[in-house]
N, C-alpha and C positions, 0 to 999 in steps of 0.2 A: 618244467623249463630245463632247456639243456645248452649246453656249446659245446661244439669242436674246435681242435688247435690242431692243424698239422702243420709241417715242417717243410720248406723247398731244401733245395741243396745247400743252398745257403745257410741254412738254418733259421730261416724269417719266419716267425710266424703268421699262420692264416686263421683265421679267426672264424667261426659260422655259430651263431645265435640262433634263438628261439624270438627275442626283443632287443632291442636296442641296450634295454637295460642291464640282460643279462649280459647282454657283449660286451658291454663296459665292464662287467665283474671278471669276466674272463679276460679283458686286456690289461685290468688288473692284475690278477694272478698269474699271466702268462709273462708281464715285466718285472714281477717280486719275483717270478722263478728265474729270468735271464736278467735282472740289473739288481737282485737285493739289496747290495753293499750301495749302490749308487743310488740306489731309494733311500737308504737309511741315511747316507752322508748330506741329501739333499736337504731330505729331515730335518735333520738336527742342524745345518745352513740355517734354512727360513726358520726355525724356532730361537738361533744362537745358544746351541747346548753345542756346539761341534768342537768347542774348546776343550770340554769333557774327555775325549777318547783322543784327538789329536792335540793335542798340547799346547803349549803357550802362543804358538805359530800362530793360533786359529783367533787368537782373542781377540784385534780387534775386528776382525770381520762380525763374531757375535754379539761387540760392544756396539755395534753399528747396526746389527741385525735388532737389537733389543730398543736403542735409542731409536731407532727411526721406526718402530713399532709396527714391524712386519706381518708375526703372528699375530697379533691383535685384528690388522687392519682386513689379514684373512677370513679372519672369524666374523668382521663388521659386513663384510664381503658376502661369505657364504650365508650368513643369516638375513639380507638383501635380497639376496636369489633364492631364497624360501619363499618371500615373500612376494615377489616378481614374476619367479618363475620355478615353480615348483617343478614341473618335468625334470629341467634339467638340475636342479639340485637333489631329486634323485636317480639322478643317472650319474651324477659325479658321487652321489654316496655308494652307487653299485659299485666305480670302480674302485672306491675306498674301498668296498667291504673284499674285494676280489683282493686288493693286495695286500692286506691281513690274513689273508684266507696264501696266501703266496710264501709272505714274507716268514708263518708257521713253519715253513718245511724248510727254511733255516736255521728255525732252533732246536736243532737234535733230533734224532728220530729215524726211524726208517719209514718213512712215507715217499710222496711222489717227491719227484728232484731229487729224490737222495738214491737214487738209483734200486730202490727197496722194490717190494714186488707190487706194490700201489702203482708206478711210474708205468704207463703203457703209452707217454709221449715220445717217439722219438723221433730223430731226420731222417735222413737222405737213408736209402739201407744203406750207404757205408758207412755213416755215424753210428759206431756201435757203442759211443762211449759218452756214460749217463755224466748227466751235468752233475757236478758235486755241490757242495755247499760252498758260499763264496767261502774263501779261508782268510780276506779280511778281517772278519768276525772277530776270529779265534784271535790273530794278531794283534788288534786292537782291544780284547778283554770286554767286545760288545756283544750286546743279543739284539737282534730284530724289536725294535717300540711297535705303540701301536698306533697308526694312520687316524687321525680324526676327520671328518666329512669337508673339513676347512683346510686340511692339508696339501690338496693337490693345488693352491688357488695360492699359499703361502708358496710352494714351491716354484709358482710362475713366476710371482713379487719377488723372493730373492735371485731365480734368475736374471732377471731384467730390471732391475733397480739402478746399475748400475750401467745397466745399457745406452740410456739417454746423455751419458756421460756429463751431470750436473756438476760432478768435480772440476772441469775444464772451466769455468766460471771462477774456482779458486784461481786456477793459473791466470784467466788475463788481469783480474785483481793483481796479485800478485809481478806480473810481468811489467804492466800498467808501473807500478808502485816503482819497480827498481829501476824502468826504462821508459819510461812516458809511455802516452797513450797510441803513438805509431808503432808500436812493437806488437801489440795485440794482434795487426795485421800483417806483419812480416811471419810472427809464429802462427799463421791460422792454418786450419787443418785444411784448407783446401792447396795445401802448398808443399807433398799432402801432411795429410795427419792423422787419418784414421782411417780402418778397414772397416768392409761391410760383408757385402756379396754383391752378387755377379745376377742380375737377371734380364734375360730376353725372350720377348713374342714374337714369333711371325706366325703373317696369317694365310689362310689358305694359297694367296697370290702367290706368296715366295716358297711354299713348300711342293712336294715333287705328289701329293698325296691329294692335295686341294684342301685338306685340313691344316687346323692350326697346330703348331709344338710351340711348347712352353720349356724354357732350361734354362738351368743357372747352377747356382754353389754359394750355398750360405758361409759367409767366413766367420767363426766365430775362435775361439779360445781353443785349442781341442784337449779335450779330454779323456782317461779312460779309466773307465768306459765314456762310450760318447753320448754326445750330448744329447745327438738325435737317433732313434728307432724306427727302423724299417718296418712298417705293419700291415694287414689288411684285415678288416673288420665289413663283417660280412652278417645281414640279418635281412627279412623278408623288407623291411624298409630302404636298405640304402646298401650299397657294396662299395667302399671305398680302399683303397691304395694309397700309402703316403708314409711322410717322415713325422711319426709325435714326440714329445717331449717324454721321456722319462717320468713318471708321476703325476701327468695331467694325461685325464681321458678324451679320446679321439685323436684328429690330427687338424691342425689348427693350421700351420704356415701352410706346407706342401703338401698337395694332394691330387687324386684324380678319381673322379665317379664314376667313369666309364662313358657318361655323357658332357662331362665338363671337369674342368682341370685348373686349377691357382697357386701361385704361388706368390712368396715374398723378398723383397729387400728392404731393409733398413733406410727408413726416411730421412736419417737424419735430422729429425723435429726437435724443437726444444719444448717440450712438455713438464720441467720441473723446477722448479725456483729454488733459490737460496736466499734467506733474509738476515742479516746482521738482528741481533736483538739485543735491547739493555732489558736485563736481567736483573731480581735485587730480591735478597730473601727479607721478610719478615718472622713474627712469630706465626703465623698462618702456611709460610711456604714459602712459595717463589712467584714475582710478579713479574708481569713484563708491561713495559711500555708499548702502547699500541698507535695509529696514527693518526688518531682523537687527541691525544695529547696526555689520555688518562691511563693508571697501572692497571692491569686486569689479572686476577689470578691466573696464573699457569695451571694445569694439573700436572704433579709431581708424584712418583712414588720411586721405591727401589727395587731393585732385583739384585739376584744372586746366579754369579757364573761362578759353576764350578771348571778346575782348570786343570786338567790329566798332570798330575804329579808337584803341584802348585799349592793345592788347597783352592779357595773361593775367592772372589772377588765381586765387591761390591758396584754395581751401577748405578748412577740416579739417571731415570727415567723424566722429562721433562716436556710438556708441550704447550706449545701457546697458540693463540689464533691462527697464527699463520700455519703452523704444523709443528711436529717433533724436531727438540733441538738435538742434531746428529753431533754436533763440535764444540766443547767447548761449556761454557755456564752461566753460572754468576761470579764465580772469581774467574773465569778466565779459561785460557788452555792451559796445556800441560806447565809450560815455559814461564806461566803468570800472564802471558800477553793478553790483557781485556777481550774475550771473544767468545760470542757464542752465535751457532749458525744455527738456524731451522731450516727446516725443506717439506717444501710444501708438491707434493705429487698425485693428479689426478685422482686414484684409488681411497686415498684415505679421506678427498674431497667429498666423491660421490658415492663413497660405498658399492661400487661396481667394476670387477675386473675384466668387464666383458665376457665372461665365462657364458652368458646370453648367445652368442654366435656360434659354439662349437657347436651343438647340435645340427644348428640348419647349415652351417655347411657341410656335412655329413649327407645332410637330406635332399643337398643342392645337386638339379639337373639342369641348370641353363645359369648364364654368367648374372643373368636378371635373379635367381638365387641368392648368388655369390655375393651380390650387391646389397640385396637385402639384408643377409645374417651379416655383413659385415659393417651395415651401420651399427649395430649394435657393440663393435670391436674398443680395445678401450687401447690397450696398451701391450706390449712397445708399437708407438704409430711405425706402420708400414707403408710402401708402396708395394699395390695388389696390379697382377697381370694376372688376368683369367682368360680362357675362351672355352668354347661351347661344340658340337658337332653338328650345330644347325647354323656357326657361323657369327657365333656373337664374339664379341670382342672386347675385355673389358680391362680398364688401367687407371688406377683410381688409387689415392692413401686412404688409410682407413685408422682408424685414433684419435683418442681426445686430446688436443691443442686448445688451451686457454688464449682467451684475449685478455692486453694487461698492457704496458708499458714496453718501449722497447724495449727500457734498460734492465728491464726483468730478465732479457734473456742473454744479457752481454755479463754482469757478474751484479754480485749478491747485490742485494738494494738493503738500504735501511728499515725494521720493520716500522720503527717510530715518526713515518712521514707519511703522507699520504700519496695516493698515486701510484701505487704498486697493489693494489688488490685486482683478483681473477673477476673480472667482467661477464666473461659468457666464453662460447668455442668457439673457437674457428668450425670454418665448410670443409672439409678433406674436399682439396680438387681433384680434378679428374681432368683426362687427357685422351687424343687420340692417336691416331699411329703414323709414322711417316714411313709412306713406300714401303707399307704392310710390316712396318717393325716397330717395336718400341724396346728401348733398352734404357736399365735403371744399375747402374753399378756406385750408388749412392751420389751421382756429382749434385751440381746446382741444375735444377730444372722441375719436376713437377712439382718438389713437396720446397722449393725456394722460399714462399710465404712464410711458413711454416719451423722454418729451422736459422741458424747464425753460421758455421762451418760446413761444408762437406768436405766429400773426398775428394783430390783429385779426379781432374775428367779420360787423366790418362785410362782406365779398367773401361769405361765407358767408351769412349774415345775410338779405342783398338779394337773392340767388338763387334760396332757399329762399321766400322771398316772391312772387318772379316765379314760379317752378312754380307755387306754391300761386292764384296767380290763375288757372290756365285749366287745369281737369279732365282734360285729354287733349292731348297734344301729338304735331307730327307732325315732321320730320325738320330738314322747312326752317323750320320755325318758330324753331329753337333758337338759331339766328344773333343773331336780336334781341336775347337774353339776354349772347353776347359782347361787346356791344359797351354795355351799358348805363353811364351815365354818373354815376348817381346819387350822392353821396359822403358816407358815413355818417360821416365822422369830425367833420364839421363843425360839428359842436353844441357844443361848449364856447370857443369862440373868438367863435359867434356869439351866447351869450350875453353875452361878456362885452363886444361892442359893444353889444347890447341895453339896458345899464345904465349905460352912458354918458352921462355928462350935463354941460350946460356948455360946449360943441363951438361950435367956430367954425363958419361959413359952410360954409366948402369939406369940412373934416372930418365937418361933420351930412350934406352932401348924399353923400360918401362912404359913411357909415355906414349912411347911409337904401339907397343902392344894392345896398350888399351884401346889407342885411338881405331887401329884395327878391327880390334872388334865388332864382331855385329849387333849387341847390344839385346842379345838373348841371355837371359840367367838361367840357361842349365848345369844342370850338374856335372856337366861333364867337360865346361868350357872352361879352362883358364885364364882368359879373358876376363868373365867374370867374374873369379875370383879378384885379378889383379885388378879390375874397377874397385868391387866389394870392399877389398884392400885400403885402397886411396880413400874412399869415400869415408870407411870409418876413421881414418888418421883426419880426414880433414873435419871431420865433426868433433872428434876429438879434441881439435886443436881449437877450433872454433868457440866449446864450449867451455873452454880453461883459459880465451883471452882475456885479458885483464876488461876489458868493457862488457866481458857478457857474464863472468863465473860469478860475480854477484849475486845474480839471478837462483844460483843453484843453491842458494840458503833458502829452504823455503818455510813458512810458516811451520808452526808446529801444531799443526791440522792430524787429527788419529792418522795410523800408520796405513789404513785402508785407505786413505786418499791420498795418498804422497804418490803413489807412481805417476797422477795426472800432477805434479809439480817438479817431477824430475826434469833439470835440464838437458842431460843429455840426449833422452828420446824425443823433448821438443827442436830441439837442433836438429837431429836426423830427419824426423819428420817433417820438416820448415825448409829442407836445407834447397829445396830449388828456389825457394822467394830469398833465402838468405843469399843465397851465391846473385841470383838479377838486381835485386832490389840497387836502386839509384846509387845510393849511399848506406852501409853497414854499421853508423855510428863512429865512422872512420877505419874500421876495419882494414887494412891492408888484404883484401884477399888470396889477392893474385901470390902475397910471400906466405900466406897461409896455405895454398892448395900445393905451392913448390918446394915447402916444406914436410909436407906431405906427402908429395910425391917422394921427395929425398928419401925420407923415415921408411919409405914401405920397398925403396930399392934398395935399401941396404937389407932387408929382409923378405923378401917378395914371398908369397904365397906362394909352398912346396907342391901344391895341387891344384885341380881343378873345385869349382865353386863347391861342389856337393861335399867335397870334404870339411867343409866345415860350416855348410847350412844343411844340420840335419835336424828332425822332427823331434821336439820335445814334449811329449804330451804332460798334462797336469793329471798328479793322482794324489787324492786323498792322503793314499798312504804309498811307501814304494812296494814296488812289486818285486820282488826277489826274481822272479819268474820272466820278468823283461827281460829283451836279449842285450847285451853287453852295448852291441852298437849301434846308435840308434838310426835310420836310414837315413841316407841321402836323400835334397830335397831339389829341384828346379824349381822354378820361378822367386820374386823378390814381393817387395810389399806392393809397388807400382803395375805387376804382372797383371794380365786378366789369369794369369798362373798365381794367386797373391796367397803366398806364405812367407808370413811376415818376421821377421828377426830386429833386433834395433841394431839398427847401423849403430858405432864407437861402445858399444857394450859386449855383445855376441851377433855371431852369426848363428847361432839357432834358433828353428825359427816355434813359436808357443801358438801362433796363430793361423792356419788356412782353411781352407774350406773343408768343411765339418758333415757334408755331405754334397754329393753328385747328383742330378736329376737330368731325365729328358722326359718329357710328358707330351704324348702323338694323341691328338686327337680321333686322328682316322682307325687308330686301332692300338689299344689302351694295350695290347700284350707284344705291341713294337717300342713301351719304354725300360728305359732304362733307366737303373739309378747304381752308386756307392757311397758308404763309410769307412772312415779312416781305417776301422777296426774290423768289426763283427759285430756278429746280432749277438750275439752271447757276451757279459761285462764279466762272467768268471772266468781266472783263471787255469787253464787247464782245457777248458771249452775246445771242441774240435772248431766251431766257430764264433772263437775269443779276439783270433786276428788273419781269420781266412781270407777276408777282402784288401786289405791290407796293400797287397800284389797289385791287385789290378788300380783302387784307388791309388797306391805310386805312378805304375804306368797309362794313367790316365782312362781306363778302361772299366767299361758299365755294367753291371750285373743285370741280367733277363728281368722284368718284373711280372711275375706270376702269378694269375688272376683267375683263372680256369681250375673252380675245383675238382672235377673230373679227371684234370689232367695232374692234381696234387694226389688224390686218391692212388694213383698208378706208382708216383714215384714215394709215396709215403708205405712203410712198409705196418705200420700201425698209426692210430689219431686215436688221441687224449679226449674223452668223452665224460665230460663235467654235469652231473644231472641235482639240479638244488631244485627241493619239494619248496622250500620255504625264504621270505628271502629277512635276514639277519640284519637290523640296522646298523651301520658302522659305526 
């Protein structure tokens, strides 16, 4: 059994197998060799040891990781899929055993990746320069653990746990409590309040090719390293092209087989519960009330975090019927306030993370594939856009959605009543296309059933616009559409300087600027800034009125869930229903947006917008090695450009799209894709932050799929030969 890696210019890895199995050990080893440090940190995330090596900072995310019983529910998980489905649980042990086999050549040594004479993988021939070993390691006083077979499945669970955003359930509680129950709908996210991504189909009809293209832009958090990996996995079964996740084998959202091509957006479903529980120890333990009316034991134990330069800290682990209590006890929270929350999420229901579907969509040649493996799909529920080269077409959610009460999914329910238990699932609908498109940029519309908030239809809105200008489109054309700057939420802030009157000097020549404006957030507008300006003085202001800063007490909920109860980002996010809505609870608006205006004319913004919505990624640890200034960013959160910042806090922005795609049907080596970053998460990497460039300036990297033609520009390929294969 053997596999080859080579290298595009890029530095992307290509992948070519002997089996599926083996290619999975080699895409193993090929992301322990380019994301070690972001393997290990994932790690120790979904296990909650990451306190350990990153310090206090980290703790309640691992008190959170342990109480809602992540690695566990991984383990309940992958020993599920033994029994289910044995192929793919070992095909996810190969790629375990590949990045143990990866993640070796970062603890010391001169072997391969260490630039030793073992290393015969290299790029482009002008990358002459060997990848080192992350030097996170060393900084952090960590060595490389070791990957257990239930590991890549915990790393899904902790990325996406928090994805369904079950916190937001705290806040209308909470909102509800300080401001009645009409405020739930003024703050809702569709006003807006959350980012997604960006995705659109058109079909043969509209394309210049008579095939279909698939494109879009995941927005997630961005990270670095990033989130997602540019791959191609290649074996006598299946030859795939796409973005995977760091530490899970294959690629699961985006991809393309050469005969058919899928990808995803965030459905915005609400898939996870919160239940209030009375709680009461005995000499046995801890009991709960259940909606029989009877106590039933809980299962209870402890754990121990240890905490980089703290010493240890104790947790009690606690779960009741409904599921693990993530907040809170039997005396209470932290504050003494009577509470304890459980949450109940699909996986630790059924014991399946969907990990069932990566294979067959690897294996998928027709969208009728696509459909299939991805019944099987469990979580985070998506909306899927697929198409085919014979012409099929397909656009469907795919995840498990319980049936249950409404009020399950508007805020926590009491566990000790009846009437809030999981019934059965929902149908993931399905949809077809109008005037050969379909566009999902999270609003309300297919997966509506299905969910309580979306996003604004502005992202959606503006794209469906852009198609709808030009009858036929061709592959490279789509790019333009990524990067569009246009920002639809802007209409209600700029009427209300529109009606402004009685303005001083500096404040009229302000107001006049704005109004000018065309209502593009680039970086180079000052316009946009002087909007950007106004807009956080008045969220500002807004959120320190004596009728609303109440609100900003908020429960004493772990510190992992406070950002979904921060006031002021619910303000910014809200603030087009705050500024229409009828009535504001008396709000004076109009002296609130003119005071506003005032405040930001006595200081107006010394620049244009990009000077101060620049790119902040999240790292683990910091990088000494980052450049000083961090770039300049165009577009705003409302953009189909959506790089998001919190209006009245910063303009920089921690969220945009996390990766680029176009996916051509007619000819799989006319798409295109980019990442924030690089294929490479080390420092020092010739391709650490090679893409970088074109990802700012909106521009797509070749995706290269002809090995023949990697052969030519690879000046050697990494040739991995295993007689035997090693259980992880």
């Amino acid at each position: 059994m053997s596999a080859e890696t080579y290298r595009d210019a890029w530095g992307i890895p290509h992948l070519r197998a002997d089996s599926p199995g083996e290619l999975a050990r080699a895409q193993g080893r090929v992301t322990a060799r380019d994301r070690a440090w972001q393997l290990e940190a994932e790690r120790h995330r979904a296990q909650g040891t990451s306190a350990a090596f990153l310090g206090p900072e980290a703790l309640s995310w691992d008190r959170l990781a342990r109480r809602a019983r992540l690695a566990d529910t991984a383990r309940r998980c992958f020993t599920a899929l033994e029994e289910k489905d044995p192929e793919t649980a070992a095909w996810v042990r190969a790629y375990v055993h590949g990045v143990n086999e990866g993640l070796a050549l970062h603890r010391g040594g001169d072997g391969p990746g260490h630039g030793g004479p073992g290393d015969r993988d290299s790029s482009h021939p002008r990358d002459t320069t060997r990848h080192p070993p992350a030097p996170e390691f060393a900084r952090a006083a960590l060595v490389p653990g070791r990957w257990e077979p239930w590991t890549p499945l915990a790393v899904w669970l902790a990325t996406h746990i928090l994805f369904a955003g079950f916190p937001a359930k705290l806040w209308r509680e909470h909102i509800t409590a300080r401001l009645g129950p009409d405020a739930v709908a003024l703050f809702a996210a569709d006003g807006p309040g959350t980012t997604g991504s960006n995705g659109w189909l058109l079909s043969g009809e509209r394309t210049t090719t008579g095939h279909a293209l698939i494109a879009g832009d995941p927005h997630r958090w961005i990270e670095d390293p990033g989130v997602y990996q540019q791959v191609h996995l290649s074996c006598p079964e299946f030859d795939v092209v796409g973005l995977a996740v760091p530490g899970v084998p294959g690629i699961a959202h985006f991809g393309h087989t050469g005969t058919v091509a899928w990808a995803i957006t965030n459905a915005m479903s609400d898939y996870q519960d919160l239940y209030h529980e009375r709680l009461r120890r005995t000499g046995a333990g801890v009991e709960a009330l259940g909606p029989d009316g009877t106590w039933r034991r809980a299962a209870r134990h402890t754990e121990t975090i240890r905490v980089a330069g703290e010493g240890t800290v104790e947790v009690e682990v606690i779960e009741t019927d409904r599921g693990p209590v993530i907040a809170g006890g039997p005396e209470g929270l932290d504050d003494g306030t009577p509470a304890a929350l459980s949450l109940r999420y699909p996986p630790r229901v059924t014991s399946d993370l969907g990990f069932g579907a990566l294979l067959p969509l690897l294996r998928a040649r027709t969208v009728a594939d696509v459909d299939r493996a991805l019944d099987a799909w469990a979580e985070p529920v998506n909306v899927v856009q697929a198409a085919d080269t014979g012409g099929g077409l397909l656009h469907r959610v795919a995840g498990r959605v319980p049936v249950r009460a409404e009020a399950n999914g508007l805020r926590p329910v009491p566990a000790w009543k009846p009437g809030h238990e999981w019934t059965g699932w929902h149908t993931p609908p399905r949809a077809g296309l109008a005037d050969g498109a379909a566009v999902m940029a999270n609003q309300r519309g297919l997966a509506t059933p299905l969910g309580v908030e979306f996003a604004a239809p502005h992202r959606a809105d503006r794209i469906a616009a852009l198609l709808a200008g030009r009858r036929r489109w061709s592959a490279a054309d789509l790019s333009a559409i990524h990067t569009d700057t246009h920002l639809g939420s802007a209409g209600p802030l700029l009427d209300h300087l529109t009606a402004l009157t009685g303005l001083g000097p500096e404040a009229t020549d302000l107001r006049d600027r704005v109004l000018a404006w065309d209502r593009r957030m680039d970086a180079r507008s000052t316009g946009a800034a002087a909007y950007a300006a106004v807009r956080a003085a008045v969220v500002r202001r807004l959120a320190a009125h004596p009728v609303l800063a109440p609100a900003s007490v908020a429960p004493a909920y772990p510190e992992v869930l406070q950002p979904w109860l921060a006031l002021v980002p619910r303000v910014a996010y809200a603030l087009e229903h705050l500024l229409r809505a009828d009535d504001l609870y008396g709000i004076d608006r109009a002296a609130v947006v003119r005071a506003a205006l005032e405040e930001v004319a006595a200081r107006p913004p010394a620049g244009p917008w990009g000077d101060t919505h620049r790119l902040t990624p999240w790292r683990a640890l910091p990088d000494p090695a980052a450049p000083a200034d961090a770039p300049a960013l165009s577009g705003d959160h409302d953009c189909v450009l959506c790089t998001s910042s919190v209006p009245g806090l910063t303009d920089r922005a921690a969220r945009s799209p996390a990766a680029r795609y176009v996916w051509d049907l007619a000819d799989r080596g006319n798409s295109r894709w980019v990442v924030p970053h690089g294929a490479s998460g080390t420092p020092g990497s010739p391709h650490h932050r090679d893409q970088q460039p074109l990802w700012l300036a909106g521009e797509l990297v070749p995706v290269i799929t002809d090995f023949d033609r990697l052969t030519l520009i690879c000046t050697h390929t990494h040739t991995h030969t295993s007689t035997e294969e090693t259980d992880a």
